[in-house]
BASEPA-714672 format. One record per residue (C-alpha): residue number from 1; x, y, z. Coordinates in steps of 0.2 Angstrom, whole numbers. Example, Ala and Ser with C-alpha at 12.3 -4.5 7.8 and 13.67 -1.06 7.14 Angstrom:
// BASEPA-714672
(1; (62; -22; 39));
(2; (68; -5; 36));
END
This chain:
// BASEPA-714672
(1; (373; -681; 461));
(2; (390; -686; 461));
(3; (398; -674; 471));
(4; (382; -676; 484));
(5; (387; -693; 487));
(6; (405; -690; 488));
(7; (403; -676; 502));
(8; (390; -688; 511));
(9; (407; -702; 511));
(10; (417; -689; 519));
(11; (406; -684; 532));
(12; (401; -702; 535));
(13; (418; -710; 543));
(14; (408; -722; 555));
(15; (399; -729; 541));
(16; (416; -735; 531));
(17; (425; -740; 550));
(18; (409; -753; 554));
(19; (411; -757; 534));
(20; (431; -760; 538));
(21; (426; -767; 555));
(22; (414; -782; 545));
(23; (426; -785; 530));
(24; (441; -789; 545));
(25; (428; -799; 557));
(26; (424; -811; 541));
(27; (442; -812; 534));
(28; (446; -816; 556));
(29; (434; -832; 556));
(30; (439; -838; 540));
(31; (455; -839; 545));
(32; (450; -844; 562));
(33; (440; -858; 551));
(34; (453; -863; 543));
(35; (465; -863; 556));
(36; (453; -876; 564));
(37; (455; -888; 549));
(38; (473; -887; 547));
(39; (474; -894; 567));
(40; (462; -906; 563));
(41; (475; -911; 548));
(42; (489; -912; 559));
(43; (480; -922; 573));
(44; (474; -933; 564));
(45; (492; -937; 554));
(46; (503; -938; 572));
(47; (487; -949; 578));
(48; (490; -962; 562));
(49; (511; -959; 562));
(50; (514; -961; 583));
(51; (497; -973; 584));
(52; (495; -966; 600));
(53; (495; -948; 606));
(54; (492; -939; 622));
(55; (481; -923; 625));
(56; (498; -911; 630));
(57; (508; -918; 617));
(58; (496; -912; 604));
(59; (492; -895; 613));
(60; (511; -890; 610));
(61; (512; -894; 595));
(62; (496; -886; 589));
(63; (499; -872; 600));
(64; (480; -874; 606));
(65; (475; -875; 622));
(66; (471; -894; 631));
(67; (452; -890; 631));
(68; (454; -887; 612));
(69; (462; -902; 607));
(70; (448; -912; 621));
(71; (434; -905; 607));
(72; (445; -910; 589));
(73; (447; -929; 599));
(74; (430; -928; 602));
(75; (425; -923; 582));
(76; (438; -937; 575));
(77; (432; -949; 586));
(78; (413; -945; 580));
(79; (424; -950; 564));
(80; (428; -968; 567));
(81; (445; -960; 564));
(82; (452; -963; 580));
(83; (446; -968; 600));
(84; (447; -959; 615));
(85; (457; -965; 629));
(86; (460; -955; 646));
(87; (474; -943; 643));
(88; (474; -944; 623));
(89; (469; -955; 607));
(90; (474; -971; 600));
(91; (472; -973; 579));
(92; (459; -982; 573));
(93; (467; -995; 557));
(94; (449; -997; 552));
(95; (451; -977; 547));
(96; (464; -984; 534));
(97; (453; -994; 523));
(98; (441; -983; 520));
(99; (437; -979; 504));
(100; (450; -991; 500));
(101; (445; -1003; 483));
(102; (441; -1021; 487));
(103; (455; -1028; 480));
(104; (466; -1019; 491));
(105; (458; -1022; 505));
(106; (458; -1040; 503));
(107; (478; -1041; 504));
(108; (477; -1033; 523));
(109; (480; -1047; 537));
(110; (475; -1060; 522));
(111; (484; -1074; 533));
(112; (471; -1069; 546));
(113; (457; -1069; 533));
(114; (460; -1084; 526));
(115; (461; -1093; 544));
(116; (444; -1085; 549));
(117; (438; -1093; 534));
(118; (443; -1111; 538));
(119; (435; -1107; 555));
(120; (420; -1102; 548));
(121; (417; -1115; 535));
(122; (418; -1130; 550));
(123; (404; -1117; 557));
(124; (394; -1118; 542));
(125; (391; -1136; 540));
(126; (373; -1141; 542));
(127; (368; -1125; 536));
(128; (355; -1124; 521));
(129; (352; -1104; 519));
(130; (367; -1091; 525));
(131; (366; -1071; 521));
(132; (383; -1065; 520));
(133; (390; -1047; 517));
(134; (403; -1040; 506));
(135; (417; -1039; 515));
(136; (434; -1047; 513));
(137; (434; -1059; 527));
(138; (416; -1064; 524));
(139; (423; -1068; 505));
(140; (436; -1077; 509));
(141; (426; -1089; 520));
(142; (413; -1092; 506));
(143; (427; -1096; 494));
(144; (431; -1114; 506));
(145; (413; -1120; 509));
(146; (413; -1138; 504));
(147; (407; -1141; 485));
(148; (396; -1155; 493));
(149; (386; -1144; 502));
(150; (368; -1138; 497));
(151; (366; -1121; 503));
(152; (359; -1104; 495));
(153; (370; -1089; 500));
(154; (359; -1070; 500));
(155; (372; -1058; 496));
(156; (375; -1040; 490));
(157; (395; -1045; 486));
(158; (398; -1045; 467));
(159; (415; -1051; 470));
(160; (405; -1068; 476));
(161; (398; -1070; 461));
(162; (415; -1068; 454));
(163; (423; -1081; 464));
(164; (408; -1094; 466));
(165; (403; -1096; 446));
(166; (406; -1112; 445));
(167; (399; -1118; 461));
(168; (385; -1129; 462));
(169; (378; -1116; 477));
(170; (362; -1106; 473));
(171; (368; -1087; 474));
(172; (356; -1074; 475));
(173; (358; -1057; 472));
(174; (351; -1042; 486));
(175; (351; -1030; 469));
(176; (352; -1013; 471));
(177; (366; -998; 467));
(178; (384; -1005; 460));
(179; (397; -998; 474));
(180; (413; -1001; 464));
(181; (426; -1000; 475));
(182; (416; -1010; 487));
(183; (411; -1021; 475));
(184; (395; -1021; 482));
(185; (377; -1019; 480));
(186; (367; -1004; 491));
(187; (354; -992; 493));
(188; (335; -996; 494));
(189; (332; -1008; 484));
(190; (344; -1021; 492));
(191; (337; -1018; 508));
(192; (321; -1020; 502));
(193; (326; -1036; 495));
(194; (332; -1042; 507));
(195; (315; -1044; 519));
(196; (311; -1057; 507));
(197; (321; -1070; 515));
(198; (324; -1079; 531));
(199; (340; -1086; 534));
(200; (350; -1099; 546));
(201; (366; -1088; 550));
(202; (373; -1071; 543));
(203; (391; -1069; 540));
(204; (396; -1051; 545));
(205; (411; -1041; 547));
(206; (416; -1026; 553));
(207; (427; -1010; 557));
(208; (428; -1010; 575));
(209; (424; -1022; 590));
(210; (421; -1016; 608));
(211; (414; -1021; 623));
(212; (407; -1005; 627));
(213; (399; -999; 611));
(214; (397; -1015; 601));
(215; (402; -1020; 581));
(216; (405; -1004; 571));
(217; (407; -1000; 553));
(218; (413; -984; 544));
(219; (402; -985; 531));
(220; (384; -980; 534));
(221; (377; -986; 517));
(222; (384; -1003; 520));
(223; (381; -1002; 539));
(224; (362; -1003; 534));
(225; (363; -1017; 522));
(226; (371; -1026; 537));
(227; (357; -1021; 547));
(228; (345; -1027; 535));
(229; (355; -1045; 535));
(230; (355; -1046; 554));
(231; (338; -1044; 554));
(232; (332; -1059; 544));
(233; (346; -1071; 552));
(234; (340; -1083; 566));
(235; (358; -1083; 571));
(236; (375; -1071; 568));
(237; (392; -1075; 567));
(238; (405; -1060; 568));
(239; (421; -1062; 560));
(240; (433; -1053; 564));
(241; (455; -1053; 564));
(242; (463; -1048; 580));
(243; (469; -1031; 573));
(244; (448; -1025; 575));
(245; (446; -1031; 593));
(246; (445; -1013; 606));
(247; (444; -1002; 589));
(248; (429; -990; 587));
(249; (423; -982; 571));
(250; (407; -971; 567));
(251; (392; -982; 564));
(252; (385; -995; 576));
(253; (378; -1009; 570));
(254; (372; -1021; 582));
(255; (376; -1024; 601));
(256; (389; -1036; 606));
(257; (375; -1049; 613));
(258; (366; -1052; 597));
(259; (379; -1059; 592));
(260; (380; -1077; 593));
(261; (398; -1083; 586));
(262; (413; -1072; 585));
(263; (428; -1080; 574));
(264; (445; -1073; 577));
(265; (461; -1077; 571));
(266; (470; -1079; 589));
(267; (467; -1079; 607));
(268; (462; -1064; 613));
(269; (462; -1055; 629));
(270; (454; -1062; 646));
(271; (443; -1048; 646));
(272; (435; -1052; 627));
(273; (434; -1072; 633));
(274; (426; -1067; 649));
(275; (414; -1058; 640));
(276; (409; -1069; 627));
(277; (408; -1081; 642));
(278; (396; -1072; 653));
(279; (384; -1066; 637));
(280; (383; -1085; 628));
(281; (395; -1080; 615));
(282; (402; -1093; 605));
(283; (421; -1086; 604));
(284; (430; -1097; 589));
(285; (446; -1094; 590));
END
């Protein structure tokens, strides 16, 4: 038997070729594959080093062709890592905090923060019930509402109920899963939660801030608590610092003219006042 099947070997040559043939095409895509992820790699760190890149630049030093790097721009972007612009990409700073614990975060453009927050806490006066998210600039503004105030604050920030134990606000929770670098509460059951209550104003942040595609976020499982939030508000303020206006990143939450109040830390551009202008947008600056 063992000699049959050796003969049928040797008089069989096509059969071991197309076998040959297979083995190299596979081994040829994975290292096509790979190829591929290594030039995302190297885009997407000129794009955060230089800030800004063009479409020929990156083409020479990837050795791909134009057309190629027009598709990997395309993928990052779909990302929130960076934004297309004509001609190349610009990086987007949100990409960086990502994933990036709470405490962290926080430190970023604090000076910023921290002026949003005393802009916001003139905003909140009069209000009796306020849902806010768990973002840094969001906490900072809740830190500064006046002691005097009667108010109950919906939230799914644990780093609130941190910093407002000795208040004499009533806190209540969303529930739901412990994120711990968020320092937030998600998932299902927040949401769900969350439907149980009608609010005056939500306190939001975000990722990125454009005029044609609206407040964005990175995170998709915090993007929905937001949603939830937005949903049960009356009205919605945005805060956001300077370094998020014309920024993009993968998750839409709402469009720009649901919002009611955007708070900024400076002036910015005479588009973004002309626009806030023409669709009722109180821009606090």
């Amino acid at each position: 038997m063992f000699s049959q099947d050796k003969s049928l070997a040797k008089t069989n040559p096509k059969g071991i070729l197309l076998e040959k043939q297979k083995i190299n095409t596979v081994s040829g895509e994975r290292e096509e594959s790979m190829a591929g992820k290594e030039r995302l790699m190297v885009i997407r760190q000129t794009v955060q080093t230089e800030k800004k890149v063009t479409v020929s630049d990156l083409s020479r030093i990837c050795r791909v062709t134009e057309e190629t790097i027009r598709r990997d721009l395309d993928k990052l972007e779909t990302e929130g890592i960076l934004t297309r612009i004509h001609g190349g990409a610009i990086w987007n700073e949100g990409a960086q905090k990502e994933g990036i614990h709470f405490h962290r975060r926080l430190s970023r453009h604090l000076r910023e923060k921290q002026e949003i927050a005393r802009k916001t806490a003139r905003l909140l006066e009069g209000k009796s019930t306020i849902i806010a998210d768990s973002s840094t600039t969001v906490a900072e503004a809740l830190k500064i509402i006046p002691e005097y105030q009667d108010i109950t604050i919906v939230t799914n920030s644990t780093e609130v109920f941190q910093e407002l134990q000795q208040s004499s606000f009533n806190i209540v929770s969303t529930g739901g899963e412990f994120n711990k670098k968020a320092l937030s509460l998600q998932g299902q059951l927040a949401k769900s939660n969350i439907t149980k209550y009608n609010v005056d104003l939500a306190l939001i942040s975000c990722k990125g801030l454009s005029i044609e595609k609206g407040v964005l976020d990175s995170n998709e499982s915090e993007a929905e608590i937001k949603k939830a939030m937005l949903a049960q508000a009356e009205k919605v303020a945005l805060l956001a610092d300077h370094s998020k206006f014309g920024q993009s990143a993968f998750v839409k939450l709402i469009d720009l003219d649901r919002v009611n109040y955007l708070i900024t830390d400076s002036t910015p551009s005479e588009e973004w006042i002309d626009y806030c202008s023409a669709h009722g947008i109180e821009l606090i600056c």
